[in-house]
C-alpha distance (Angstrom), angle and dihedral (degrees) to the residues before:
residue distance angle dihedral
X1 . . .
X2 3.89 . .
X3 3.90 93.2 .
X4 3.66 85.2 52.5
X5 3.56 91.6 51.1
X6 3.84 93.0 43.1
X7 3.76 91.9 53.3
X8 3.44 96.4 45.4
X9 3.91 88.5 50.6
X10 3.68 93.9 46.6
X11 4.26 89.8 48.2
X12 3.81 89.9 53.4
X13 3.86 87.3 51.0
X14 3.52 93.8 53.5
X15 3.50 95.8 51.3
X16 3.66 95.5 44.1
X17 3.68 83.8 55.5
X18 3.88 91.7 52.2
X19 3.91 97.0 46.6
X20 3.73 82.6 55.1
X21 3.68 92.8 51.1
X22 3.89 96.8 53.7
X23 3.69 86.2 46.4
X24 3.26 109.3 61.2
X25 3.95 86.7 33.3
X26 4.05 88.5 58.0
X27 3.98 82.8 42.0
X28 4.10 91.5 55.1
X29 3.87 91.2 45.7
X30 3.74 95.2 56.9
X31 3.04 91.2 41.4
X32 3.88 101.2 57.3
X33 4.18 87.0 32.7
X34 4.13 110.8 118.6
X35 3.69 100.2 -118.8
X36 3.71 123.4 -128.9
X37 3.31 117.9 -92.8
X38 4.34 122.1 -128.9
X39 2.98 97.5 -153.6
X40 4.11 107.6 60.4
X41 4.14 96.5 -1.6
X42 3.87 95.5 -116.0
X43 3.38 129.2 123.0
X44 3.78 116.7 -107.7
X45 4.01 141.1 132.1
X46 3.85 114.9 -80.5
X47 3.27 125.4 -91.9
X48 3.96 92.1 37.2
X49 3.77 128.6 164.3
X50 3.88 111.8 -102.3
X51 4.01 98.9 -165.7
């Protein structure tokens, strides 16, 4: 029973560890995405000229 219990605690580890991986990549990515603009609907930095 306590190499069940070992390798269940080690598997909930590792997936705790993953979950935190594809958060903080999902995090970075809209983070670095160009937001959409509300004035014309495209995406470009802030602050952009509308001419």
């Amino acid at each position: 029973m306590t190499v069940i219990y070992a390798l269940l605690a080690l598997s909930i580890g590792v997936a705790v560890g993953l979950a935190a991986l594809t958060v903080g990549e999902l995090r970075w990515e809209a983070r670095n995405r160009l937001p959409r603009c509300t004035t014309c609907g495209e995406r470009h930095h802030r602050h952009a000229a509308h001419r």
